[in-house]
VOBA-1610 file (N, C-alpha, C; in pm, whole numbers, padded with zeros to 5 digits, always signed):
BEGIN
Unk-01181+00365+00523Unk-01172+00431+00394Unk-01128+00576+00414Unk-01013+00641+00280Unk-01017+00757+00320Unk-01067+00903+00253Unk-01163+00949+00353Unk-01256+01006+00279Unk-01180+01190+00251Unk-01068+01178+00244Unk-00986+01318+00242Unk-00913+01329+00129Unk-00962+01154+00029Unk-00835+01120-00028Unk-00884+01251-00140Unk-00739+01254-00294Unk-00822+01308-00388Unk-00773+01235-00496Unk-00727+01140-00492Unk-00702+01064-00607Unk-00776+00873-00597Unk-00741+00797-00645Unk-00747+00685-00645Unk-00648+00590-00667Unk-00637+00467-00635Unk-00528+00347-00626Unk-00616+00232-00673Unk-00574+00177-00835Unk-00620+00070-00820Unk-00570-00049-00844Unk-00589-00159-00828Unk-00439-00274-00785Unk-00555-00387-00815Unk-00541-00422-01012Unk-00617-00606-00983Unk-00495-00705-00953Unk-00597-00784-00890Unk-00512-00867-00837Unk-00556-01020-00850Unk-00491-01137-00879Unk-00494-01267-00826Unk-00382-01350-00781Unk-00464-01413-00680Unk-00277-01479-00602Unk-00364-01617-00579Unk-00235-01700-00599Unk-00304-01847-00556Unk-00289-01857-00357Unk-00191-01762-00333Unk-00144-01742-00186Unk-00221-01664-00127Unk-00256-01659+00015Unk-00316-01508+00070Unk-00196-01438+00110Unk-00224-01327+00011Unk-00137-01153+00069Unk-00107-01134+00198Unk-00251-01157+00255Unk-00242-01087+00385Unk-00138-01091+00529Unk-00119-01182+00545Unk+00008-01121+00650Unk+00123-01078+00611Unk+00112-00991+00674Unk+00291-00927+00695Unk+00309-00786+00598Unk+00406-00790+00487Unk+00439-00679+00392Unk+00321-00576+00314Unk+00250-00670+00264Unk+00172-00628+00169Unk+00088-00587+00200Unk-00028-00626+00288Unk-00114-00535+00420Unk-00047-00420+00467Unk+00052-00392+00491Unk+00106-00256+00553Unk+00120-00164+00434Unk+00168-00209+00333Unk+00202-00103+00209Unk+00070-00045+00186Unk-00066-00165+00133Unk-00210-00132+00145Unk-00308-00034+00188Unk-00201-00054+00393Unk-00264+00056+00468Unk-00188+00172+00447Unk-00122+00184+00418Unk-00011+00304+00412Unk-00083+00396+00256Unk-00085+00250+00196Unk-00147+00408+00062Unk-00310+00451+00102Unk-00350+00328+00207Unk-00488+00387+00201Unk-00486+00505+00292Unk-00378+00567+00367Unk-00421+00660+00462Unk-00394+00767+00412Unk-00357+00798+00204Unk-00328+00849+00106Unk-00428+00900+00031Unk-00452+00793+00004Unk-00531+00776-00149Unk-00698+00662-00131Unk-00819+00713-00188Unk-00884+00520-00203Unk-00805+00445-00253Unk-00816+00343-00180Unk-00759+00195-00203Unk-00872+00112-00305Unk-00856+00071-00387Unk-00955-00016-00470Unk-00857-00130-00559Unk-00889-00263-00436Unk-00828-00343-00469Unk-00952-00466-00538Unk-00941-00492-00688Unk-00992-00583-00738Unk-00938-00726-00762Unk-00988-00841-00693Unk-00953-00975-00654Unk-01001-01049-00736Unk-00963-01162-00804Unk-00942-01265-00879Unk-00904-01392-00822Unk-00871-01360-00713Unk-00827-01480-00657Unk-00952-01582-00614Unk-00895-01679-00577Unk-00959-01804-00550Unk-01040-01782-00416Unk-01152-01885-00438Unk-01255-01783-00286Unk-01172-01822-00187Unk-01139-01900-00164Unk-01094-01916-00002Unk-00958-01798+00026Unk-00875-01755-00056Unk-00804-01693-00073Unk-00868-01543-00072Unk-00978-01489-00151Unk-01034-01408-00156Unk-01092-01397-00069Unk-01171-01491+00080Unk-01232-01443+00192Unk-01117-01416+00293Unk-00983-01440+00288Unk-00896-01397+00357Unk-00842-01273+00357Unk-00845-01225+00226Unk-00807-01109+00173Unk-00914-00968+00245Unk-01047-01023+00211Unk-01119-00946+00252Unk-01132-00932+00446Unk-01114-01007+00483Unk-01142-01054+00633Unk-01009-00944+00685Unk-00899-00977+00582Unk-00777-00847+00606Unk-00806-00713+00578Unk-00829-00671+00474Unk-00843-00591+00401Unk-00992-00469+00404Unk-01127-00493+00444Unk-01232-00458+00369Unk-01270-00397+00453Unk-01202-00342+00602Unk-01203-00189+00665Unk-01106-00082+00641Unk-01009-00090+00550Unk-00974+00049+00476Unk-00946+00043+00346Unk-01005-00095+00208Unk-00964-00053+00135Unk-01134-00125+00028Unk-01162-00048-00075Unk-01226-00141-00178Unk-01209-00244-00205Unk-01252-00402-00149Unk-01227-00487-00194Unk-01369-00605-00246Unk-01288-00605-00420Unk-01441-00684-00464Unk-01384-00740-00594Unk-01469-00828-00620Unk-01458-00899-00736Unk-01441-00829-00854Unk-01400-00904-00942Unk-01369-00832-01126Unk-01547-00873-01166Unk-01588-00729-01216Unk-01720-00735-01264Unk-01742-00786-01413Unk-01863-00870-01378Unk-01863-01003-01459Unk-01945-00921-01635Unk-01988-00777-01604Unk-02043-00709-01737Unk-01886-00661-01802Unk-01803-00648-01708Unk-01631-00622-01790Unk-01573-00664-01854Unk-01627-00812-01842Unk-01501-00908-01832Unk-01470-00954-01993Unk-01314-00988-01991Unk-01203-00949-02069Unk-01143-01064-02131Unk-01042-01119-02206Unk-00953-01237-02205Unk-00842-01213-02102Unk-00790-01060-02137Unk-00670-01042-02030Unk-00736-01047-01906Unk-00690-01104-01821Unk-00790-01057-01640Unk-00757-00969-01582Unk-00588-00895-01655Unk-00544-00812-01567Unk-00631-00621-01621Unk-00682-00654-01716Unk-00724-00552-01796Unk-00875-00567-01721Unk-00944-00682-01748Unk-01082-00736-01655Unk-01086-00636-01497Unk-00950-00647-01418Unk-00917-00558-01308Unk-00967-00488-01362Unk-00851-00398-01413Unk-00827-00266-01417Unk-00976-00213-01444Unk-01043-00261-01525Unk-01161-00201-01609Unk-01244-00180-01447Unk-01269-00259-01388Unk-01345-00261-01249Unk-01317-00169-01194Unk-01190-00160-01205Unk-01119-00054-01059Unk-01173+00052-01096Unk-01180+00081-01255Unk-01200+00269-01273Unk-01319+00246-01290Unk-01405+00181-01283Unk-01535+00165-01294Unk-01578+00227-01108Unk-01554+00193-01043Unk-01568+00209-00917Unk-01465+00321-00887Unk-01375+00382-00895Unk-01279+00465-00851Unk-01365+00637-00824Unk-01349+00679-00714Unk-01448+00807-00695Unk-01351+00874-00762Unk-01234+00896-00804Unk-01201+01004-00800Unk-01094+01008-00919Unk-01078+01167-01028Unk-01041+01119-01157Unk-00917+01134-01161Unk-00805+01153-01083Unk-00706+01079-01076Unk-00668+00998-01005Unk-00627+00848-01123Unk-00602+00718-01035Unk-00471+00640-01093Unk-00394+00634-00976Unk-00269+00501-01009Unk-00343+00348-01033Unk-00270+00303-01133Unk-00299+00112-01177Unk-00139+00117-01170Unk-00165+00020-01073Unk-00076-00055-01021Unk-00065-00224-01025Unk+00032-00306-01032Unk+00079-00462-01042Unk+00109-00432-00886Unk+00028-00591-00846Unk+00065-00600-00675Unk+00242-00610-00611Unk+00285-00597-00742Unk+00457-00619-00708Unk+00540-00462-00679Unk+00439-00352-00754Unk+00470-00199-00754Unk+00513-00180-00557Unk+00557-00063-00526Unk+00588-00007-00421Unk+00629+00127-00396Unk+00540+00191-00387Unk+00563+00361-00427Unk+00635+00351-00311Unk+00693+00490-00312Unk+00752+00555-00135Unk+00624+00692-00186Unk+00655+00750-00072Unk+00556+00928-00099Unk+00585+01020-00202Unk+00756+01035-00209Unk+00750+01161-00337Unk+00723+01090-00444Unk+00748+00964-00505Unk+00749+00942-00623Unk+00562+00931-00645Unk+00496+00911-00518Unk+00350+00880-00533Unk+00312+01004-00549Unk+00327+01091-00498Unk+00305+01243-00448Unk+00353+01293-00613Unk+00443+01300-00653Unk+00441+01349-00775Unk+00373+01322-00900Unk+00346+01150-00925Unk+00267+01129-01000Unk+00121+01183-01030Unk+00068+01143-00865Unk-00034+01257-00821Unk-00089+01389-00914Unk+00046+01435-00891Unk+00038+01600-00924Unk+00074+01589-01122Unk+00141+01544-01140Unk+00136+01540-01268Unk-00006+01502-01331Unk-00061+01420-01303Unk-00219+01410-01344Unk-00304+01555-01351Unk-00235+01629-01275Unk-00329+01772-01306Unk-00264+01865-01411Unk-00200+01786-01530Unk-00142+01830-01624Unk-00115+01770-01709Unk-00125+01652-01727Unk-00194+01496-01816Unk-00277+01381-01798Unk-00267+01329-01885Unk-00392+01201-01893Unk-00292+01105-01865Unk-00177+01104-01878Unk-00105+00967-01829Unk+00033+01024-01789Unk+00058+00918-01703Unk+00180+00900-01655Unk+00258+00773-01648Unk+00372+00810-01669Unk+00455+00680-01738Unk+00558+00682-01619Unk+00603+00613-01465Unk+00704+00623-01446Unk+00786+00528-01481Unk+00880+00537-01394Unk+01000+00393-01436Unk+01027+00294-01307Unk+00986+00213-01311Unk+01034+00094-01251Unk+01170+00050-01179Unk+01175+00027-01120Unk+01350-00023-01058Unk+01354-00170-00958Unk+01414-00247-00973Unk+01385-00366-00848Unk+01487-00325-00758Unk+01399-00384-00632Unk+01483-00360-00557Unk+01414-00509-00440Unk+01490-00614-00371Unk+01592-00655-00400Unk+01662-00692-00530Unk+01782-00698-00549Unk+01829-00732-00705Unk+01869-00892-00673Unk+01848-00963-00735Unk+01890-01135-00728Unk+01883-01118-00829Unk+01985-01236-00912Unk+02082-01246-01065Unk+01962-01213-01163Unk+01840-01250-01107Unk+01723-01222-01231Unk+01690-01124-01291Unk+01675-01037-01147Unk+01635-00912-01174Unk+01714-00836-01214Unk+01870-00861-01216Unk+01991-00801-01288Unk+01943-00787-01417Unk+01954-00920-01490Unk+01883-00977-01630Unk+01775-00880-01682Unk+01680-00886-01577Unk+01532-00842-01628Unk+01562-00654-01692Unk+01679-00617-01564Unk+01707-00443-01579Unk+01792-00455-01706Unk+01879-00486-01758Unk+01926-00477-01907Unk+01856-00457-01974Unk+01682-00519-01980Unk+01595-00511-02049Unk+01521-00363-02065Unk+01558-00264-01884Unk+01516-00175-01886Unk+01594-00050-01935Unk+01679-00114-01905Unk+01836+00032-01982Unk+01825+00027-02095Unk+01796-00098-02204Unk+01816-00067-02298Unk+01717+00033-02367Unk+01547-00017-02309Unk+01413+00053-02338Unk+01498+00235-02331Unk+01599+00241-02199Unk+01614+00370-02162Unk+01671+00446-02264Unk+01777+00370-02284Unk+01848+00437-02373Unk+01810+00474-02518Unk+01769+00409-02577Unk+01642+00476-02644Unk+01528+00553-02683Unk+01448+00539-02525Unk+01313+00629-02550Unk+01305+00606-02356Unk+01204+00508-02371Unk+01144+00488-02218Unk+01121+00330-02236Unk+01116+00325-02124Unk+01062+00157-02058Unk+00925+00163-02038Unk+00861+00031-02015Unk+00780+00001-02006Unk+00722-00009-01827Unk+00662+00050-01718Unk+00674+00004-01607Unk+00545-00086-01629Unk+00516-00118-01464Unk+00420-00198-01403Unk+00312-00106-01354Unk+00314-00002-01368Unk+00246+00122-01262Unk+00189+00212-01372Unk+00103+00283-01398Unk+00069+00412-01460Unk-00001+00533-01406Unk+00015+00617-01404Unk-00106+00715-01419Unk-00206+00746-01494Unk-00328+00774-01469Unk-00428+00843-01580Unk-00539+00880-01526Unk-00582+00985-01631Unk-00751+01037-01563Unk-00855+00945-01616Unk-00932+00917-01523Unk-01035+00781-01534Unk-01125+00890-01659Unk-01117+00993-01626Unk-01232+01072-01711Unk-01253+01043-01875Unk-01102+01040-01911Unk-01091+01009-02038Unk-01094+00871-02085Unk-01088+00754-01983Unk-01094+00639-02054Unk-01270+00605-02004Unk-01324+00656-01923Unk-01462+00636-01896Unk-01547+00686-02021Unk-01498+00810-02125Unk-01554+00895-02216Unk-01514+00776-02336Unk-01419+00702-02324Unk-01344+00624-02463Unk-01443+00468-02397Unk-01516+00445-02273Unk-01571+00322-02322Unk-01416+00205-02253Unk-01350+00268-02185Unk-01236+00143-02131Unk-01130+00157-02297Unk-01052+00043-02240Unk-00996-00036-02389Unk-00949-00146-02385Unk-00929-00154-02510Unk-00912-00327-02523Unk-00875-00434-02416Unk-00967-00527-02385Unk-00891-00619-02295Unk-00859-00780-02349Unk-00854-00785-02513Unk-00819-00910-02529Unk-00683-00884-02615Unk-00587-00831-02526Unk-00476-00826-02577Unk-00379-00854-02445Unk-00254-00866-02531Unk-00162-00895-02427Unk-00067-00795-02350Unk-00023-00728-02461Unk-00009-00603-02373Unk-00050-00515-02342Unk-00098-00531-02230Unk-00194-00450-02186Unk-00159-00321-02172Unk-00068-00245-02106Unk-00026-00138-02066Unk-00009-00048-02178Unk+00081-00111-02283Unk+00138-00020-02405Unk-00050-00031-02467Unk-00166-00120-02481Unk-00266-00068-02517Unk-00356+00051-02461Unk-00326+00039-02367Unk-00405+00158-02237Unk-00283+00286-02254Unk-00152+00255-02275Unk-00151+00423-02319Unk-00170+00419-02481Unk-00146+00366-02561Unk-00219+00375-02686Unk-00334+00437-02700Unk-00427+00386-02649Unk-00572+00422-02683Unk-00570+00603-02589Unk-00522+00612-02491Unk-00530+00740-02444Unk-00485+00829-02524Unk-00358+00829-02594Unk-00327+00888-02696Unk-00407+00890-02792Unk-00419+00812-02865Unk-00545+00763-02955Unk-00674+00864-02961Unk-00660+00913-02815Unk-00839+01015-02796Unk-00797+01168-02764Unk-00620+01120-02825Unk-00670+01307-02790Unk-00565+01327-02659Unk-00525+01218-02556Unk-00476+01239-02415Unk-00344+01301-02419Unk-00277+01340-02326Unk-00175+01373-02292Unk-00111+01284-02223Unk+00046+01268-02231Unk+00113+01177-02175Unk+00242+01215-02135Unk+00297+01206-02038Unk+00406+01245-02001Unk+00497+01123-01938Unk+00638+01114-01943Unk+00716+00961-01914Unk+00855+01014-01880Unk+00840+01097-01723Unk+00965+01120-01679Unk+01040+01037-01619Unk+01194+01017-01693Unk+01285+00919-01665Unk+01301+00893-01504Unk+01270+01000-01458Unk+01362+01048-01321Unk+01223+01033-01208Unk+01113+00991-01246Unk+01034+00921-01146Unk+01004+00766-01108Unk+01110+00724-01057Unk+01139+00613-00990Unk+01050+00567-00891Unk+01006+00438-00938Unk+00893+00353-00818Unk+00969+00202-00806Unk+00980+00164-00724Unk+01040+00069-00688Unk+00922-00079-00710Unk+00978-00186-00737Unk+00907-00307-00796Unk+01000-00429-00735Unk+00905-00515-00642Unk+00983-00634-00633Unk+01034-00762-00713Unk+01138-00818-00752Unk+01131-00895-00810Unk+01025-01032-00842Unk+01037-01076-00892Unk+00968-01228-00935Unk+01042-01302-00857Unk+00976-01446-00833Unk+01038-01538-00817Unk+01099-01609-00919Unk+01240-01684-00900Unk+01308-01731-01017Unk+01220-01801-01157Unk+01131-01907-01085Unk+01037-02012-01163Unk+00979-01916-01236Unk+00879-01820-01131Unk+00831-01739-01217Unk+00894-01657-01355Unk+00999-01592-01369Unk+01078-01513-01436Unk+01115-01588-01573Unk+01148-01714-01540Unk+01157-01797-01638Unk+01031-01846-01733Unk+00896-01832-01619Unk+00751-01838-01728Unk+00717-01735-01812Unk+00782-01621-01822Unk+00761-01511-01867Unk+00838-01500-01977Unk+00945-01523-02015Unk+01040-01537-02088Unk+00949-01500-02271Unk+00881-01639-02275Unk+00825-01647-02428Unk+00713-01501-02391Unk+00628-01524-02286Unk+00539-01433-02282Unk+00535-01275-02320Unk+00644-01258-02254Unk+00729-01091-02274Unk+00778-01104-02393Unk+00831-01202-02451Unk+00901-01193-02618Unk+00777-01143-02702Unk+00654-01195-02650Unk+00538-01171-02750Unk+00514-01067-02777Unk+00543-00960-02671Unk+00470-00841-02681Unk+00546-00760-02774Unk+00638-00775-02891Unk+00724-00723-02932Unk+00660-00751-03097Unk+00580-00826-03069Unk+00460-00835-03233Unk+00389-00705-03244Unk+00391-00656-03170Unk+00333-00490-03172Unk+00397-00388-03195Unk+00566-00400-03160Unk+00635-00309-03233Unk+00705-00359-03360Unk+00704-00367-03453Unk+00738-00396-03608Unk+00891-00385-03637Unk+00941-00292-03592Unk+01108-00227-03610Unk+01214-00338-03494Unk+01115-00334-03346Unk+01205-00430-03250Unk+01148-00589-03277Unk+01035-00632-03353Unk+01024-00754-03380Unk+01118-00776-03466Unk+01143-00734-03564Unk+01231-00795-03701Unk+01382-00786-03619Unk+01439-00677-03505Unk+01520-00670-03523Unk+01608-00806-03383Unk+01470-00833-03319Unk+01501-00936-03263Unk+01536-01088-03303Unk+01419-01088-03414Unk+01368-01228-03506Unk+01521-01227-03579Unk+01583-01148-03578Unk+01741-01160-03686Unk+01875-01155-03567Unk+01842-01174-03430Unk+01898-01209-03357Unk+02005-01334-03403Unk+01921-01490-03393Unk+01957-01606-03379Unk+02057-01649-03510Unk+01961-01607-03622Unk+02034-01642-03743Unk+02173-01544-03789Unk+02177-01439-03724Unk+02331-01314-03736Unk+02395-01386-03649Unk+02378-01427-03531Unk+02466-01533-03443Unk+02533-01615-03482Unk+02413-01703-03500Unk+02485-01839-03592Unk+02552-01820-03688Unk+02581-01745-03792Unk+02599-01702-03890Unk+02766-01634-03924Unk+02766-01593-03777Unk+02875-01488-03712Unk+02987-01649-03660Unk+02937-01699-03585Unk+03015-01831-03526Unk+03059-01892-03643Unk+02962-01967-03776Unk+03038-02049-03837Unk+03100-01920-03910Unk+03108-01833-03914Unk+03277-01764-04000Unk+03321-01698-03881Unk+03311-01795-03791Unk+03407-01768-03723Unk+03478-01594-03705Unk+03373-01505-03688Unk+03392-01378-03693Unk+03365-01355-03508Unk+03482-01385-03438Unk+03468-01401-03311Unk+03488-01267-03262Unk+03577-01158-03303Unk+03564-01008-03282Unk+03479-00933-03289Unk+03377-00963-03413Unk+03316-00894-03421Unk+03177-00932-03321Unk+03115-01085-03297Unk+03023-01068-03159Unk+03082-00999-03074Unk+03262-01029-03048Unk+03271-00918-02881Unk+03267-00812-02927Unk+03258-00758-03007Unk+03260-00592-03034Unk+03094-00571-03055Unk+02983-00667-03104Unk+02870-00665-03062Unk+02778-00626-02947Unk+02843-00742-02851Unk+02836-00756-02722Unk+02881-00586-02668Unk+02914-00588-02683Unk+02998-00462-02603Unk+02952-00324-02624Unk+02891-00316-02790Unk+02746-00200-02803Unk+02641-00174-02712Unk+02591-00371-02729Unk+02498-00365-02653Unk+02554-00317-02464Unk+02622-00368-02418Unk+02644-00298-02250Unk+02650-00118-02287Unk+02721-00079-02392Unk+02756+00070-02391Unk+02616+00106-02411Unk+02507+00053-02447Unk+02379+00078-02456Unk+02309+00139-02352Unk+02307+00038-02272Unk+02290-00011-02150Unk+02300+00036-02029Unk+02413+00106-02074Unk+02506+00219-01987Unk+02446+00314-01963Unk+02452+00385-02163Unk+02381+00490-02169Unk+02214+00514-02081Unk+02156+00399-02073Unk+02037+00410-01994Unk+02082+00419-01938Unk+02155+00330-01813Unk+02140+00372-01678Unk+02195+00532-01626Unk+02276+00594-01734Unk+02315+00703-01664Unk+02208+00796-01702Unk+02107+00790-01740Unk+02011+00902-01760Unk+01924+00904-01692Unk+01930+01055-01613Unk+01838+01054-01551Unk+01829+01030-01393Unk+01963+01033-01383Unk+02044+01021-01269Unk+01963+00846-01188Unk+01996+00756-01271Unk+01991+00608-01287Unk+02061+00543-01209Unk+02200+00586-01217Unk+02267+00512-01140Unk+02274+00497-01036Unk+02205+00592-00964Unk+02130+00537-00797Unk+02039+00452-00814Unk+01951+00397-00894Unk+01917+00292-00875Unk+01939+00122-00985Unk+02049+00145-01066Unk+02044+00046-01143Unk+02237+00018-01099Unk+02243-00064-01088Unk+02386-00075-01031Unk+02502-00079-01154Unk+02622-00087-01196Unk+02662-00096-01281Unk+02698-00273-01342Unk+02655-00344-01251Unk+02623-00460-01330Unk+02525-00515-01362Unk+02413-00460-01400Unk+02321-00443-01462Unk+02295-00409-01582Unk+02433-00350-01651Unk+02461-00334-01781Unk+02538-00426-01835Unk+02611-00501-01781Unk+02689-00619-01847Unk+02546-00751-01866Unk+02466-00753-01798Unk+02339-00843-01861Unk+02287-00817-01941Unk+02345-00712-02055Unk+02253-00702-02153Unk+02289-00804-02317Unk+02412-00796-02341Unk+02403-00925-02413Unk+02334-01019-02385Unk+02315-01084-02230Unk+02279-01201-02245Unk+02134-01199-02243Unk+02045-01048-02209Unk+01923-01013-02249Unk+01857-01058-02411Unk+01950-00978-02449Unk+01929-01002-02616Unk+01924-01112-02700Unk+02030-01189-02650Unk+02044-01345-02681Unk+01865-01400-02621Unk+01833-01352-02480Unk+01739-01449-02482Unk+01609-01399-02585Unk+01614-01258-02542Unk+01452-01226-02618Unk+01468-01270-02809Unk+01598-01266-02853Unk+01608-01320-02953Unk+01558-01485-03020Unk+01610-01557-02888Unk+01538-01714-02909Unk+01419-01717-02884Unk+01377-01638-02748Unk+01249-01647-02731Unk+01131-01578-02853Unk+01169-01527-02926Unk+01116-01434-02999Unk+01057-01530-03151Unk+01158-01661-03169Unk+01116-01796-03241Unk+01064-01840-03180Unk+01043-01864-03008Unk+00946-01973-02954Unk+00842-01897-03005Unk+00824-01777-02961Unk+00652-01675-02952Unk+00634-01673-03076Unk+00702-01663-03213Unk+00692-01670-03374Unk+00558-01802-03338Unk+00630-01917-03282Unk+00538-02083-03294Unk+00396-02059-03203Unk+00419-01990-03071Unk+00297-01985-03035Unk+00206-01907-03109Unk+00215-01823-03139Unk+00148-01731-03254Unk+00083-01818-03375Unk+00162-01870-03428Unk+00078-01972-03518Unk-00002-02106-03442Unk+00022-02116-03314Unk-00093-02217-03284Unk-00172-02138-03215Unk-00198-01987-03230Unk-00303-01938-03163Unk-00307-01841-03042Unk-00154-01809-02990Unk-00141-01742-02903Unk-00061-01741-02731Unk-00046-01722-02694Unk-00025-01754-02567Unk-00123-01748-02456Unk-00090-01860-02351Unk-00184-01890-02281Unk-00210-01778-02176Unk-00285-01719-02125Unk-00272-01577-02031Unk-00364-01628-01922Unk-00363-01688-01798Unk-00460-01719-01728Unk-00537-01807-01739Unk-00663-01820-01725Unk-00755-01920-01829Unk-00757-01897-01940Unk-00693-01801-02060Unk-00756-01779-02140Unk-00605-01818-02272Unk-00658-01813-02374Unk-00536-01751-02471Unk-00516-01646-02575Unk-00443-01552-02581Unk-00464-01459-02626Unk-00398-01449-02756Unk-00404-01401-02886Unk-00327-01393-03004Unk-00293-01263-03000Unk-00352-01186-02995Unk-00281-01029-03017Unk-00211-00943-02917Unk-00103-00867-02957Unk-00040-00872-02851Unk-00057-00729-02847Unk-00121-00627-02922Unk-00185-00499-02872Unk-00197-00464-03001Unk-00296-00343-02974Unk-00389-00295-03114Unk-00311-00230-03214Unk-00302-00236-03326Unk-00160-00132-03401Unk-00262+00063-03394Unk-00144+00151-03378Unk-00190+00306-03356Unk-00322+00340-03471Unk-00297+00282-03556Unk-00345+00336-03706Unk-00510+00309-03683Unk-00539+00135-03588Unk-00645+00085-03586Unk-00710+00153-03441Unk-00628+00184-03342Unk-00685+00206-03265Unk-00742+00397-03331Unk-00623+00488-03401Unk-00690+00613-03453Unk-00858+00606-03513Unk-00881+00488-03538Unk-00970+00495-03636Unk-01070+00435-03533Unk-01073+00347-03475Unk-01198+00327-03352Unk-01254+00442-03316Unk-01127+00496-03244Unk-01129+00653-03140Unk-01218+00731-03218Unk-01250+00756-03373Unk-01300+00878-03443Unk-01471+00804-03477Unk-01438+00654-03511Unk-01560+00628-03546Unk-01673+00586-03354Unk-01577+00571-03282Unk-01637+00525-03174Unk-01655+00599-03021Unk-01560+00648-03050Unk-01583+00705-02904Unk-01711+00798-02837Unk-01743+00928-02970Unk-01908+00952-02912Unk-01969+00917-02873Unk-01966+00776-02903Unk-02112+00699-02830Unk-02046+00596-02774Unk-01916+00587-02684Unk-01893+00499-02575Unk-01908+00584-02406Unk-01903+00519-02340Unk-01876+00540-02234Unk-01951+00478-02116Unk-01970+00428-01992Unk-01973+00379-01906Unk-02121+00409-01836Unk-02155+00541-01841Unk-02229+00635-01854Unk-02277+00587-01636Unk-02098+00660-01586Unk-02093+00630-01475Unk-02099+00751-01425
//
């Protein structure tokens, strides 16, 4: 353990595989000779006594605590990790994240000047998926910000707020919600790049409806997805074939515009913007599948199924004022 650290690392986790040889053990030790390591496991016991048998001379490793526990499991983590985390600035991290030092090192330091930190994501290897998946992120760019896998925040303020919500689906956009929500500070510089490994193909493809869901939480990109399929169709039988390619072709100049901000184009290649039509097309269909799961109740998340796909601002303002005095952990 490292007792010099001054921040925290916390990483829930479940794998049907054991981690432990090879890549992922070294990255582990590498942040632990950084930061505490506080890795919370979900995994399956036999899987989980491997982990530990690897793992449980330089890093926190323990179960998701059963007074936490959540519908999301990945929120169930997280809640553990800062429950246990010595120290009040801590990275939450997805076991797929991969800092290098400055981008860790800076986040770091930004915590001593907000309650959150938002970086940006990048894959790296790129296979045709993860091409796909980055259209998804240029476009977030070009707009506002993306969504990563990674955050910053001071445990102080979500320990004072009582955690937050864990029976939702998006988890992340709820956890900076609610920080905002109490008052926090947040900062989401384009230009702090953390690197993220891809998915596996099968996998990428299970995600599809899942990720469409989370778009019931923003109101402006739900409708404007849900009018995807039927402007399509609509466009084909009148045969208005110029105007999709002149569609199409917004969307890449979109696309663009993200990747060049922020000096992007070192890490998003320039064909990474021609996948964005075919981005749109999907979250558009997918966006009718998740319409159907929604009416039978939700999507399936683990063992569990979840209907909501994060708290709206207005509801979480109003918790924060009637609730937060009398939450907290009282850790």
């Amino acid at each position: 353990m490292n007792s010099n650290a001054t921040a925290s690392y916390v990483l829930p986790l479940r794998s049907r595989e054991d981690l432990s040889p090879g890549e992922f053990t070294d990255y582990l030790r590498w942040i632990a000779e950084k930061l505490e390591v506080v890795v919370v496991d979900a995994s399956d016991e036999d899987v989980f006594s491997k982990h530990e048998a690897a793992w449980s001379d330089f890093v926190v490793h323990v179960r998701p605590d059963p007074h936490l526990r959540c519908l999301n499991g990945k929120v169930w983590g997280v809640l553990t990790g800062l429950s246990l985390a010595s120290h009040d600035k801590v990275v939450i991290a997805d076991d797929d994240v991969r800092y290098e030092n400055a981008a860790l090192t800076r986040a770091i330091d930004l915590l001593g000047d907000f309650d959150l930190v938002r970086p940006q994501n990048y894959f790296e290897p790129l296979p045709w998926h993860a091409r796909w998946d980055t259209a998804r992120a240029l476009l977030n760019r070009s707009f506002g910000r993306d969504f990563p896998g990674t955050l910053g925040v001071r445990a102080r303020l979500l320990r004072r707020m009582g955690g937050y919500d864990g029976d939702v689906l998006f988890e992340n956009l709820e956890l900076m919600r609610s920080i905002v929500a109490a008052g926090g500070s947040s900062v989401s510089p384009l230009d702090l790049y953390v690197r993220r490994l891809p998915p596996g193909t099968d996998h990428f493809w299970s995600q599809r409806v899942r990720q469409a869901y989370d778009e019931f939480t923003l109101p402006a990109r739900l409708v404007a997805f849900l009018s995807v399929v039927p402007v399509l169709v609509f466009a084909v039988a009148q045969r208005r074939y110029p105007g999709i390619a002149l569609s199409a072709g917004a969307m890449v100049a979109l696309a663009e515009v993200g990747r060049r901000r922020a000096g992007g184009v070192r890490y998003f290649p320039a064909s990474t913007s021609w996948f964005a039509p075919a981005w749109v097309l999907e979250r558009g269909i997918c966006m009718w599948l998740a319409l159907g799961r929604r009416s039978c109740g939700g999507v399936r998340y683990g063992d569990a199924r979840i209907r909501r796909a994060a708290t709206p601002r207005r509801e979480l303002n109003r918790r924060v004022r009637e609730e937060v005095p009398a939450a907290g952990w009282g850790l």
